[in-house]
Backbone as numpy.savetxt, mean C-alpha at the origin, in Angstrom:
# Nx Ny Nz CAx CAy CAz Cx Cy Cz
-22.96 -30.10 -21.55 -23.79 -28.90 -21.55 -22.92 -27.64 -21.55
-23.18 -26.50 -22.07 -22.91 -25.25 -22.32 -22.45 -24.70 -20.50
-21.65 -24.22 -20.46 -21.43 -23.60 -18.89 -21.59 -22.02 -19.01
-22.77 -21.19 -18.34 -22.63 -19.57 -18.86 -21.92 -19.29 -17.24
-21.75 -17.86 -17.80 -20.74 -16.55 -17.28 -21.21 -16.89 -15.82
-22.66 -16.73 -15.83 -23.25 -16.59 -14.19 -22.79 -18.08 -13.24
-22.60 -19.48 -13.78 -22.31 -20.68 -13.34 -20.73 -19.99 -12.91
-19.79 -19.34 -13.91 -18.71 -19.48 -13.58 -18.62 -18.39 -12.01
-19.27 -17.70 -12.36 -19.03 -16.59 -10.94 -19.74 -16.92 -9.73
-20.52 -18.12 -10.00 -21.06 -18.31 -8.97 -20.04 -19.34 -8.01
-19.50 -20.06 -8.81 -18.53 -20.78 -8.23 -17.20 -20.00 -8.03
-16.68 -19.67 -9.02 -15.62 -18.46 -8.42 -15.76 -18.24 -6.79
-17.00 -17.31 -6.68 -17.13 -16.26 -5.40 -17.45 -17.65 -4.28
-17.91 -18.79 -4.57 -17.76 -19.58 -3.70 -16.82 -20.31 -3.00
-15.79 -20.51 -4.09 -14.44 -21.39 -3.46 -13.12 -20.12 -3.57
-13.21 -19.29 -4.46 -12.14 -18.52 -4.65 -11.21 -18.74 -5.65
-11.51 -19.94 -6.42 -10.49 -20.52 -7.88 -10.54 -19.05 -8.86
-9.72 -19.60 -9.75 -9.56 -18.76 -10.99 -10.83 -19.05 -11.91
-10.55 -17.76 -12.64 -11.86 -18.17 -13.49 -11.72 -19.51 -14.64
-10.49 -19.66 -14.97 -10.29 -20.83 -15.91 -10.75 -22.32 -14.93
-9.95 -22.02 -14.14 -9.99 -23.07 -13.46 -11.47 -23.50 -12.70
-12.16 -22.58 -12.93 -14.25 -22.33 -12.17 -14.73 -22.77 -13.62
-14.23 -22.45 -14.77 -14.95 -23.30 -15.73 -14.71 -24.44 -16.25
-13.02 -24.80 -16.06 -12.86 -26.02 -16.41 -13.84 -27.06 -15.66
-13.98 -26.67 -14.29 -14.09 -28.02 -12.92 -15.77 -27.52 -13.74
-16.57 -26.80 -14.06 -18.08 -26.97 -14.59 -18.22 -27.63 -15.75
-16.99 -27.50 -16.91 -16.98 -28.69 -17.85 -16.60 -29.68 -17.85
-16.15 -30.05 -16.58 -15.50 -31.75 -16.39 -16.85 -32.08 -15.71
-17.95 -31.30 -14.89 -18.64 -31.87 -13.93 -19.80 -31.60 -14.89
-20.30 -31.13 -15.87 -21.72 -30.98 -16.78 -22.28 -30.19 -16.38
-21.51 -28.82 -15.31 -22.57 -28.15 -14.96 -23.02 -28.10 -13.59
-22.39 -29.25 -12.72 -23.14 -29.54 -11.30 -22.34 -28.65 -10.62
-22.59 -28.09 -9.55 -22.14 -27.06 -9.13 -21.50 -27.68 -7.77
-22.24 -28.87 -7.16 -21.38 -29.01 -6.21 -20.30 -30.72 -6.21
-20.46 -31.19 -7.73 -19.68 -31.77 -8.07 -18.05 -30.65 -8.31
-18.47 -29.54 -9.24 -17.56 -28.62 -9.38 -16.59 -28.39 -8.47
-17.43 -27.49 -7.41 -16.29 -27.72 -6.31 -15.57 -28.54 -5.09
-16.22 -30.23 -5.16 -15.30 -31.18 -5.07 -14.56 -31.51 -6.26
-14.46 -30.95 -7.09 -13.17 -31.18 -8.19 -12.36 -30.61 -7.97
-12.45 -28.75 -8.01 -11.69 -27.68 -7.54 -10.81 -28.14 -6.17
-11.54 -29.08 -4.97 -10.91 -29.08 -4.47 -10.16 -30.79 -4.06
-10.28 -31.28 -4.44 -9.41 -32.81 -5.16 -8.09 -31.59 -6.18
-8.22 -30.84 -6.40 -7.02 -30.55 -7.67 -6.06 -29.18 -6.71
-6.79 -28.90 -5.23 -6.15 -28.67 -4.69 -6.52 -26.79 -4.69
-7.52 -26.53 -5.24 -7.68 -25.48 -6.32 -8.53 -24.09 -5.64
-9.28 -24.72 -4.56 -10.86 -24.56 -3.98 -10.09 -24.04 -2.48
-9.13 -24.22 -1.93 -8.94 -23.53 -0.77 -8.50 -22.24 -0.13
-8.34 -21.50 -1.83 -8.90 -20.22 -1.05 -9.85 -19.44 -0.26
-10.61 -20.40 -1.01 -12.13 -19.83 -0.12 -12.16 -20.06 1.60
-11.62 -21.29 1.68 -11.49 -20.85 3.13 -10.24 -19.85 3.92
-9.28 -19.50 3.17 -8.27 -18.60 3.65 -8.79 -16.95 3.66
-9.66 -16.97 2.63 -10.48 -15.74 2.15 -11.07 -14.55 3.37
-11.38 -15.22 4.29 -12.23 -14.47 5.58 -10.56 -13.73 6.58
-9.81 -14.19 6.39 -8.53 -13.82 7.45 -7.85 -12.44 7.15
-7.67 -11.86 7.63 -6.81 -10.56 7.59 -4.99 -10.66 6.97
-4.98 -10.26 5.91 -3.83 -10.47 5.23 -3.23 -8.92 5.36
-2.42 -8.79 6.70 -1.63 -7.53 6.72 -0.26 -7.45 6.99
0.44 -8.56 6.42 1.61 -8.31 6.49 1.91 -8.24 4.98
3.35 -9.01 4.72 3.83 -9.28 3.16 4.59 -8.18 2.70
4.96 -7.99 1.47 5.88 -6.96 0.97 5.47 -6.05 -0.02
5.87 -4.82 -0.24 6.16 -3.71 -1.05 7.41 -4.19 -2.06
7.19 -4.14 -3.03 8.26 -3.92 -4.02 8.34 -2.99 -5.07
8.90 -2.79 -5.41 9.67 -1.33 -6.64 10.51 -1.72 -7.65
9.84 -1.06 -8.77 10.23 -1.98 -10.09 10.14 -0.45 -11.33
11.34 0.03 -11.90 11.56 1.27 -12.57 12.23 0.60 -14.17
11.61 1.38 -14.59 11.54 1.35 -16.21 11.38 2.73 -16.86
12.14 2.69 -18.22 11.91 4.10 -18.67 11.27 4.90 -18.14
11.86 5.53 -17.28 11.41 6.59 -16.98 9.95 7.11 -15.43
9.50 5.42 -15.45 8.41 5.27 -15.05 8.78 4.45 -13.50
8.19 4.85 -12.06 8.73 3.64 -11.20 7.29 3.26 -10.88
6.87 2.18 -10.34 5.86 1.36 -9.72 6.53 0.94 -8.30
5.48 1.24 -7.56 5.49 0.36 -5.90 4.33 -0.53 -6.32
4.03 -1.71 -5.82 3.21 -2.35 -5.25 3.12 -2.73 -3.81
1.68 -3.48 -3.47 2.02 -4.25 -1.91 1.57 -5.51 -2.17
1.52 -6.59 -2.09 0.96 -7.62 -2.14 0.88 -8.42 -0.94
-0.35 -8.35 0.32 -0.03 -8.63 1.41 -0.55 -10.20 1.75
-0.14 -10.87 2.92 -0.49 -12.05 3.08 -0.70 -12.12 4.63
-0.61 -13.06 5.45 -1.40 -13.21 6.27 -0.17 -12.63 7.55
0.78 -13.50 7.48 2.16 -13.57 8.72 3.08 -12.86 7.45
4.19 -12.41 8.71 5.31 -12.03 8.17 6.09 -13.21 7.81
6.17 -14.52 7.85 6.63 -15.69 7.67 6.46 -15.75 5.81
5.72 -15.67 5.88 5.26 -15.45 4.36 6.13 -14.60 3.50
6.21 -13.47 4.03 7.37 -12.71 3.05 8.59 -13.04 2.81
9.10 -14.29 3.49 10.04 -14.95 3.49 10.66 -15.97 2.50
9.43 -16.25 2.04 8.76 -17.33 1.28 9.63 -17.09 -0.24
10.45 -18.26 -0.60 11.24 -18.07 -2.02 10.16 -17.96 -3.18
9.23 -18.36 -3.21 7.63 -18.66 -3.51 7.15 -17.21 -4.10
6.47 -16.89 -2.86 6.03 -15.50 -2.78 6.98 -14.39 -2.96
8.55 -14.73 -2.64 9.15 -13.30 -2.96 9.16 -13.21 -5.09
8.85 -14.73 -5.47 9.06 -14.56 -7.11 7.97 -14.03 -7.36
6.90 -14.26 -6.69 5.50 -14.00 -7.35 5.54 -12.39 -7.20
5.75 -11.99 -6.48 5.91 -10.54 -5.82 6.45 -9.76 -6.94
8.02 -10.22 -7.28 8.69 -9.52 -8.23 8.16 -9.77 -9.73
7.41 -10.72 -9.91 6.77 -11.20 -11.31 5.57 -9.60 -11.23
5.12 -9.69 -10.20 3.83 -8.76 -10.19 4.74 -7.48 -10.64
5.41 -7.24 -9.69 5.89 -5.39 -9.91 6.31 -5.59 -11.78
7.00 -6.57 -12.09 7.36 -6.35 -13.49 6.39 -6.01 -14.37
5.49 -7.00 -14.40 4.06 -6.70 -14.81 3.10 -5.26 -14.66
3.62 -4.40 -13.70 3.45 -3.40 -13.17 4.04 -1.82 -13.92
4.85 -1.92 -14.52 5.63 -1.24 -15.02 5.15 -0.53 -16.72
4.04 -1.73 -17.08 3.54 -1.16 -18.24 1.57 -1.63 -18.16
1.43 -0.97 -16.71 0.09 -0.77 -16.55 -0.61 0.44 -15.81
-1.64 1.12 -15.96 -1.99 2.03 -15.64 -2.11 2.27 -13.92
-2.84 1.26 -13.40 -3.59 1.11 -11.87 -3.83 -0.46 -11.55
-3.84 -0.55 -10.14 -4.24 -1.79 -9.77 -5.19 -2.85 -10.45
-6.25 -2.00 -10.80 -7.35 -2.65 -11.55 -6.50 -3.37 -13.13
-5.64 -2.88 -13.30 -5.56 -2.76 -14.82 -3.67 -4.13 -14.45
-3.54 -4.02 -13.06 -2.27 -4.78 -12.75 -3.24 -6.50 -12.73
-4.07 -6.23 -11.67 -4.92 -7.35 -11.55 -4.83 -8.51 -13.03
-5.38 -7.77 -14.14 -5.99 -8.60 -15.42 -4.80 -8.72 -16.08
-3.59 -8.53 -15.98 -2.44 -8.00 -16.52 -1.98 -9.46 -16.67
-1.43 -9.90 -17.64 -0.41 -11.62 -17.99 0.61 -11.39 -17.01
0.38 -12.94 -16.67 2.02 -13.45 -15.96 2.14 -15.09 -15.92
3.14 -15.32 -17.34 3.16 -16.38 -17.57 1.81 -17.54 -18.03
0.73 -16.65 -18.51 -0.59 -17.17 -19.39 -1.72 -17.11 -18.24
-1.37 -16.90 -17.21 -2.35 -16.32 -16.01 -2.58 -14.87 -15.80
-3.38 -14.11 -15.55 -3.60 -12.93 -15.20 -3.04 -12.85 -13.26
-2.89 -11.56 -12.98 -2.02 -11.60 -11.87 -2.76 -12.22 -10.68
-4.34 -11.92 -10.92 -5.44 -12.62 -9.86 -5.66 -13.59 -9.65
-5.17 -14.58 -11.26 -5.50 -15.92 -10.82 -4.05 -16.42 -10.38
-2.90 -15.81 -10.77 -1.52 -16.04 -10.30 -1.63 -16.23 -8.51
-2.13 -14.93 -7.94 -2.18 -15.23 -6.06 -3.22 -16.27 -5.55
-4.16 -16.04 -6.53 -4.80 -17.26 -5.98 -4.81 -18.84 -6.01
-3.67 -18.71 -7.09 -2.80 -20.30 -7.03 -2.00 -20.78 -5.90
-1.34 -19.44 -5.58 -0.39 -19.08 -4.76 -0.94 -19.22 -3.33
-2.28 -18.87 -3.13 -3.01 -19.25 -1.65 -3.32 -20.67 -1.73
-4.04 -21.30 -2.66 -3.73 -22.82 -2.65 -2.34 -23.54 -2.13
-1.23 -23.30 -2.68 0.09 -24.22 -2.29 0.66 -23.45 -1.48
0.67 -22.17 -0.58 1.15 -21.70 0.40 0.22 -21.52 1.42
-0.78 -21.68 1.72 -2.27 -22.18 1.85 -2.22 -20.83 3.45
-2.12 -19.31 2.88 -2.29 -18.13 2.63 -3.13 -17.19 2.80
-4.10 -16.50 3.12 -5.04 -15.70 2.22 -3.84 -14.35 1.90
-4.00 -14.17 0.58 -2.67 -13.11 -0.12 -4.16 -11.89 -0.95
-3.38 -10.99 -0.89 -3.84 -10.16 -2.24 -3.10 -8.87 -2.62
-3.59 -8.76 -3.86 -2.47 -7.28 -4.30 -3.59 -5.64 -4.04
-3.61 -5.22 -3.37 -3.50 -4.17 -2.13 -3.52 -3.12 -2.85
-2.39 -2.71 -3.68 -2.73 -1.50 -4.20 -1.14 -1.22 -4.97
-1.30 -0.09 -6.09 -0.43 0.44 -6.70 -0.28 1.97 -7.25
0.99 2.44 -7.00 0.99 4.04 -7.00 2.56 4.32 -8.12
2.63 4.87 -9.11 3.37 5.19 -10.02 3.93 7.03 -9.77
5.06 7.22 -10.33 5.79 8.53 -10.39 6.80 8.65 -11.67
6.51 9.69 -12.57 7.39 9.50 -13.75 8.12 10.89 -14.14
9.11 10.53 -14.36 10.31 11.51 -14.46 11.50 11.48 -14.82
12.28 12.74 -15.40 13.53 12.39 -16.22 14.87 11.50 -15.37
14.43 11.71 -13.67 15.38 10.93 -13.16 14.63 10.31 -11.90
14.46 8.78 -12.13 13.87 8.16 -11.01 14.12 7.27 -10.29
14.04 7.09 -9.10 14.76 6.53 -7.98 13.96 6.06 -6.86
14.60 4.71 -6.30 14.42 4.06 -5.16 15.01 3.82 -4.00
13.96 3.45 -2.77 14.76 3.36 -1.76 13.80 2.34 -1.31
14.13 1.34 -0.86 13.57 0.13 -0.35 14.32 -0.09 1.31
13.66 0.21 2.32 13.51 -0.02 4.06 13.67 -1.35 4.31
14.25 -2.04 4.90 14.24 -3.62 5.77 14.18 -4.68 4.36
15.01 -4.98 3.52 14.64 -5.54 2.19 15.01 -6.01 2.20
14.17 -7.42 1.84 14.54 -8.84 2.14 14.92 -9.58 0.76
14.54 -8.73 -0.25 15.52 -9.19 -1.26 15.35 -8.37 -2.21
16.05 -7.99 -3.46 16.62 -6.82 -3.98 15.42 -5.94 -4.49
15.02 -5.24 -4.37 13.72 -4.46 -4.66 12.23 -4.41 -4.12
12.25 -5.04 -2.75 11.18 -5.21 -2.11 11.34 -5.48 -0.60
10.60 -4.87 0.13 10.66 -4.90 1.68 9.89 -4.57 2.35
9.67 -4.05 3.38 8.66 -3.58 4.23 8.15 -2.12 3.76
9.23 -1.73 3.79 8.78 -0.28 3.47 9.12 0.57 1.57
8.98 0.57 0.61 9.04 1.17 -0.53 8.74 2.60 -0.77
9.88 3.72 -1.33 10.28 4.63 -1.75 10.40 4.84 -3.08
9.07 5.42 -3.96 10.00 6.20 -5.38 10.04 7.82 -5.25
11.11 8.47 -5.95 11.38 9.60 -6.04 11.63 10.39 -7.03
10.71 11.51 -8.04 10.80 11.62 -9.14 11.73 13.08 -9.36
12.50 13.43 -9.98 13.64 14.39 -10.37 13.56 14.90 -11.73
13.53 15.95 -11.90 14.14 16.84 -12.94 15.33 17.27 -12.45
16.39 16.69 -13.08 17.83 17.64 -12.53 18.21 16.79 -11.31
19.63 16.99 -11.38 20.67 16.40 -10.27 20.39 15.08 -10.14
21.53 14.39 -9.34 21.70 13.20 -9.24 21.22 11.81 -8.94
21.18 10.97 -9.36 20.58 9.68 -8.49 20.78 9.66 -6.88
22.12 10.12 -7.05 22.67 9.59 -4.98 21.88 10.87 -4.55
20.98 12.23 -4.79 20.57 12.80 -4.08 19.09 12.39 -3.83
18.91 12.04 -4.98 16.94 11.34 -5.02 17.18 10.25 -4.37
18.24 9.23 -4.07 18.06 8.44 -3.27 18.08 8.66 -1.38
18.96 10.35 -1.63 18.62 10.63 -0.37 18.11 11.21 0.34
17.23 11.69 -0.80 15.50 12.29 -0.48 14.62 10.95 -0.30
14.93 9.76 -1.07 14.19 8.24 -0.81 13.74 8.40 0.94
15.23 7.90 1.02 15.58 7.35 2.55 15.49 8.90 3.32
15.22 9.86 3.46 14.43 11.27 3.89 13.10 10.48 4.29
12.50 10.51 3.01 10.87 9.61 3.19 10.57 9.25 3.79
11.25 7.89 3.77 11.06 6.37 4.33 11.47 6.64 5.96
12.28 7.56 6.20 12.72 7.65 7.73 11.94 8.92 8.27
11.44 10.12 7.48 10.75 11.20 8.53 9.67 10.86 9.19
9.71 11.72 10.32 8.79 11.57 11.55 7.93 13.01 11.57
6.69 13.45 11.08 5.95 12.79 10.74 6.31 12.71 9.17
5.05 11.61 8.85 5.42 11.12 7.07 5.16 12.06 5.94
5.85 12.74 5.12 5.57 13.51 4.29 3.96 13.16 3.30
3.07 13.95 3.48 1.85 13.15 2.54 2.09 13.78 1.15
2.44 15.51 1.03 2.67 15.61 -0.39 3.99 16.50 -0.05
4.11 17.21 -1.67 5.16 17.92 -2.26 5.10 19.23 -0.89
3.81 19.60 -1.31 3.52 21.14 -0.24 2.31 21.05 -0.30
1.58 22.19 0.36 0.32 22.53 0.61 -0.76 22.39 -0.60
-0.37 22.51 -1.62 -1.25 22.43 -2.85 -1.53 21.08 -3.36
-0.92 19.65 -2.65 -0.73 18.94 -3.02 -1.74 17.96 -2.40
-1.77 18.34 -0.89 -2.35 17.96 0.62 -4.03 18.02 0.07
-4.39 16.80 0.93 -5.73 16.02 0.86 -6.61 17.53 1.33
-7.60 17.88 0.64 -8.62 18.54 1.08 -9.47 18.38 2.51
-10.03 17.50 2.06 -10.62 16.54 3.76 -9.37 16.89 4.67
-8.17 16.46 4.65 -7.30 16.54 5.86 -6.99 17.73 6.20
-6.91 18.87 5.45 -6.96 19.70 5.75 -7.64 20.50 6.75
-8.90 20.00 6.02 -10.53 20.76 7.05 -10.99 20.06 8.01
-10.59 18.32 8.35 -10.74 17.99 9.63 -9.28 18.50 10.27
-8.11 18.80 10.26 -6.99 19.56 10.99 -7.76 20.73 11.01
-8.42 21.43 10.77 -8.71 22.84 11.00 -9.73 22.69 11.81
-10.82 22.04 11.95 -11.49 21.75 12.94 -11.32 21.52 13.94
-10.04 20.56 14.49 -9.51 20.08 15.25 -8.83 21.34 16.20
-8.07 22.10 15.89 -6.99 22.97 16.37 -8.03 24.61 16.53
-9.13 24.41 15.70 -10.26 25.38 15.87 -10.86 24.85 17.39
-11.45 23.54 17.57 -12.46 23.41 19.05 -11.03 23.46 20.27
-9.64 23.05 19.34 -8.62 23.24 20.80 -8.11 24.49 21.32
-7.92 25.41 20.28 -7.63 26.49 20.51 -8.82 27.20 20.91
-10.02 27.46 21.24 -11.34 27.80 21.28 -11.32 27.27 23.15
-10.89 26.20 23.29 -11.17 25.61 24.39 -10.45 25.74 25.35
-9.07 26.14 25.36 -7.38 26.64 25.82 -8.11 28.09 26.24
-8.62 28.55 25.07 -8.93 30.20 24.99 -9.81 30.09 26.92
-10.82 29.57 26.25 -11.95 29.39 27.59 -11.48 29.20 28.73
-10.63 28.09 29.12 -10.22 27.67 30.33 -9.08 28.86 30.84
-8.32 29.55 29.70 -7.30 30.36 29.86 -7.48 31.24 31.22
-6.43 32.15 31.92 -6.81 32.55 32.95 -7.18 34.24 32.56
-6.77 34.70 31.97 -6.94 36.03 30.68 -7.12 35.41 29.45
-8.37 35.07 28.85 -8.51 34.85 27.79 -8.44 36.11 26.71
-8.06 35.61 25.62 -7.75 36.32 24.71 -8.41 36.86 23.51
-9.08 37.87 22.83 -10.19 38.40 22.41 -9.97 37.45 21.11
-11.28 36.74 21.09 -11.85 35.56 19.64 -11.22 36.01 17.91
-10.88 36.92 18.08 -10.58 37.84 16.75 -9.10 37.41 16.71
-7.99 37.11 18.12 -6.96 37.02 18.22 -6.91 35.25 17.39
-7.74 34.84 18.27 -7.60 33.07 18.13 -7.69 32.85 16.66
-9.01 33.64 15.93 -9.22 32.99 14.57 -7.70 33.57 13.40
-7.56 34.80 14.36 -6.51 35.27 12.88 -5.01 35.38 12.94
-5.14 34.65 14.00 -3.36 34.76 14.64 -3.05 33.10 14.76
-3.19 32.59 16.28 -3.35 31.49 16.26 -3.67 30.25 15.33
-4.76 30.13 15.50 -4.85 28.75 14.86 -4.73 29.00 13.26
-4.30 30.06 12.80 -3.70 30.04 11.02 -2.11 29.91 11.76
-1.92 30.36 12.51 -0.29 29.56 12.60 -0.33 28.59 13.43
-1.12 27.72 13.94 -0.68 26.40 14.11 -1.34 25.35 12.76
-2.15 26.18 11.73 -2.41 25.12 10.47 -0.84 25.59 9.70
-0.16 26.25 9.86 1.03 26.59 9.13 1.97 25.44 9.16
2.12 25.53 10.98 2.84 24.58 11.32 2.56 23.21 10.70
1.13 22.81 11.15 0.74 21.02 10.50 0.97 21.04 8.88
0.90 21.88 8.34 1.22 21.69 6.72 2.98 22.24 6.22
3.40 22.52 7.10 4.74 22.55 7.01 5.39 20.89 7.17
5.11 20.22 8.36 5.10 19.40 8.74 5.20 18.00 7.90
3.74 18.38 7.35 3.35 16.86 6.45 4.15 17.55 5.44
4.71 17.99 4.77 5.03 18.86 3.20 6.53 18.57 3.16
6.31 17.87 2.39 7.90 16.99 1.80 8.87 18.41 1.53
8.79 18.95 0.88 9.85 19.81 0.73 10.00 21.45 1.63
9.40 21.20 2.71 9.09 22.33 4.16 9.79 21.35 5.21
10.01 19.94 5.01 10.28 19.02 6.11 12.05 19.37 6.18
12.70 19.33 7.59 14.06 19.02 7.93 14.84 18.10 6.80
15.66 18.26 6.28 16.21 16.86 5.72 17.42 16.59 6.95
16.52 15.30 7.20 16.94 14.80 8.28 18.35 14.01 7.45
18.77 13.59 6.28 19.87 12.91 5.75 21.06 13.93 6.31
20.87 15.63 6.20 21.77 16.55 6.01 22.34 17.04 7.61
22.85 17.44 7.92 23.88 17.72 8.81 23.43 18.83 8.70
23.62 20.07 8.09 22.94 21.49 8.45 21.21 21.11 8.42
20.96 22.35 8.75 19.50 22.58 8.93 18.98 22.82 8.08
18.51 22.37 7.32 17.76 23.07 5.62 17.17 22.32 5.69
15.86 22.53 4.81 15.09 22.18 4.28 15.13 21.13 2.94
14.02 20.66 2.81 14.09 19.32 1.82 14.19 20.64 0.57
13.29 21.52 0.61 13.22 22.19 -0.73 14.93 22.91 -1.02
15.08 23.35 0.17 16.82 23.76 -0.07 17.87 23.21 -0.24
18.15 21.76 0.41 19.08 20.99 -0.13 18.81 20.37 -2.04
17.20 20.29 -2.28 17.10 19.91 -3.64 17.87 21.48 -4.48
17.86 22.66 -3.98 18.09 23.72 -5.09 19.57 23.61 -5.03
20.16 22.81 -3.42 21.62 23.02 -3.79 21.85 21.50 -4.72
21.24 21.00 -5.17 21.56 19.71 -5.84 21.49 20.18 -7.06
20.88 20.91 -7.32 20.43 21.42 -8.49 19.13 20.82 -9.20
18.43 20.04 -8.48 17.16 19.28 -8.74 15.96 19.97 -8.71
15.08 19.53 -9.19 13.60 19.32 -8.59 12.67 18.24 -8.57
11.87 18.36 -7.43 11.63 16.87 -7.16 9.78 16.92 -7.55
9.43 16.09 -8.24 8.29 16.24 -9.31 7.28 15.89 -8.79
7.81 14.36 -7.86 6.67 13.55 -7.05 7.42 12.51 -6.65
6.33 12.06 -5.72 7.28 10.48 -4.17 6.30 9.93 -4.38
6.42 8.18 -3.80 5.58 7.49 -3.22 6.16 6.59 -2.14
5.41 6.84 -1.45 6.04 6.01 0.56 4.97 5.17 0.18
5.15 3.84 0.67 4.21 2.94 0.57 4.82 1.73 1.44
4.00 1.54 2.75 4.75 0.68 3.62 3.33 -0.06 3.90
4.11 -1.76 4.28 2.96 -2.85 4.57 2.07 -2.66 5.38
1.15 -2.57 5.17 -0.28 -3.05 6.21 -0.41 -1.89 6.52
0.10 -0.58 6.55 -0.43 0.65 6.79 -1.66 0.96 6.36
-2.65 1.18 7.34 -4.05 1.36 7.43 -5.36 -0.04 7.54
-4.59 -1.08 7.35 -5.20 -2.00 7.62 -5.26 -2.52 9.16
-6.16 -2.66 9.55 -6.40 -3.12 11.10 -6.63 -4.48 11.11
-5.45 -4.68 12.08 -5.18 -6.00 12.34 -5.72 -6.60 13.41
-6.38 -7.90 12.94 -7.23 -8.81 14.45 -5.77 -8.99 15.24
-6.45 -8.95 16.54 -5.52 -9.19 17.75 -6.13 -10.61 17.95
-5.93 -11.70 18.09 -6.71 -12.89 18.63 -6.02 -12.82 20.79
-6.96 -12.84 20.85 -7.01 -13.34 22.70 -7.03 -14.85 22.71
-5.91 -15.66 22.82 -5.65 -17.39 22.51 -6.18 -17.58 23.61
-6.47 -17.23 25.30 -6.68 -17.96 26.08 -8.46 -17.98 25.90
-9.01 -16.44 26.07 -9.94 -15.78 25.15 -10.99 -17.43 24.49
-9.83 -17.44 23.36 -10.72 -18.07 22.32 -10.82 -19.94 22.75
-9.74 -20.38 23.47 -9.76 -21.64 24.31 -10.67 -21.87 24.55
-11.02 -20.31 26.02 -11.92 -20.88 26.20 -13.53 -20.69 25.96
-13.07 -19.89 24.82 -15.19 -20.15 24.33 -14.95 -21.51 23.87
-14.04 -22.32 23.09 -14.11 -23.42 22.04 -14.39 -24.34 23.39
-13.78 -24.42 24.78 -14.64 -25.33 25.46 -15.84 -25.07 25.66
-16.35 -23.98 26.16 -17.81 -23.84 26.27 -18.73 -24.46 25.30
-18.14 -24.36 24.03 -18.77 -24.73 23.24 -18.95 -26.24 22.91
């Protein structure tokens, strides 16, 4: 019998196989759906689906530069044990390559690797490393001179933490030490400067330093006339927070004098176009399991 689109996705979203592999197991089985996935999983094929529900926040960042163009990826998995993995560190670097002549994640996903697309590639990969993995996300920077810096790297272009750095002018060894600037400032640079910086973050920081400074004012023992707070104050403590986050207002902490990221780039003779910091599991919230906790509901139960 004929197998349509809706049979294949229905089994897909049930076991987690590839789509080749969700239609083969419906044309070996005629269609039966739960013959299907005792095939899928006799072939070893079908156990993503149970890895699928677990929090995959560790794994690695890698960085992969081509004409002109650099790519970070993350591709995270469950333990840091995993990134260890001779396995997963190929699959990792297969992905970023693949990466290099694609637009966005979406477009990395469907992308060939070795006659598989990259989605059904991890999800082979959660079968025989038996895993839940996925590819997380991807951020590009392109420019006449581009550069990396890879944090804790466990093997040549990928690690915990990933750095690209884009240049007009001056050297590799200085964009690499604007990289490692990045990857090491406290707090994390989000853009170039102020024009660059998230809208939203902006106006919840202004909110924020508006009800604190408002509230300092109140409790104060001479408070200070409201006209002072809105046009003095809290526009110079939003100065400060966007100095702060603003890659080229930040210390370069690499340099020994006191300058600025934007001033050591003019003594390089550079300019720096665009970055991407991209470190594991950042923003993903990780289950804590309570082992004694969970003991003992499983006796209760």
């Amino acid at each position: 019998m004929a197998v349509t689109a809706a049979q294949v996705k229905e089994l897909r979203e049930t076991t987690g196989a590839g789509m080749m592999d969700a239609k083969k197991a419906l044309t070996e089985t005629d269609g039966d759906m739960e013959a299907a996935i005792d095939w899928l999983r006799t072939k070893g094929l079908a156990k993503a689906a149970k890895k699928s529900g677990r929090t995959a926040a560790e794994g690695l960042v890698a960085v992969e530069i081509a004409n002109g163009r650099g790519v970070a990826i993350e591709v995270n998995s469950e333990t840091d044990f995993v990134s260890k993995n001779s396995e997963f560190q190929a699959m990792v670097k297969a992905i970023a390559g693949a990466a290099v002549s694609v637009a966005d994640a979406q477009a990395l996903a469907d992308a060939n690797i070795d006659g598989k697309t990259v989605a059904e590639t991890i999800t082979d990969k959660i079968a025989t490393i038996g895993e839940n993995m996925s590819l997380r996300r991807m951020a590009s920077v392109e420019g006449p001179v581009v550069v990396s810096y890879v944090h804790n790297s466990v093997a040549p272009g990928m690690g915990k933490i990933g750095v690209l750095v884009a240049l007009a002018g001056g050297a590799e060894d200085f964009g690499r030490q604007v990289a490692m600037h990045i990857a090491a400032a406290d707090p994390r640079p989000q853009a170039l400067n102020e024009a660059g910086l998230d809208a939203a973050l902006l106006e919840k920081e202004l909110a924020i330093q508006t009800a604190k400074a408002l509230e300092e004012n109140a409790a104060a023992a001479k408070p200070k006339p409201e006209q002072v707070i809105h046009n003095n104050i809290i526009p110079g403590r939003m100065k400060k927070f966007i100095a702060d986050i603003s890659l080229l207002d930040q210390q370069f902490v690499v340099s020994a004098d006191k300058i600025t990221v934007a001033e050591a780039a003019k003594q390089a003779g550079a300019t720096i176009l665009g970055f991407v910091r991209m470190e594991v599991g950042e923003g993903i919230e990780k289950k804590v399991e309570d082992f004694a906790a969970e003991v003992a509901k499983t006796a209760k139960g």
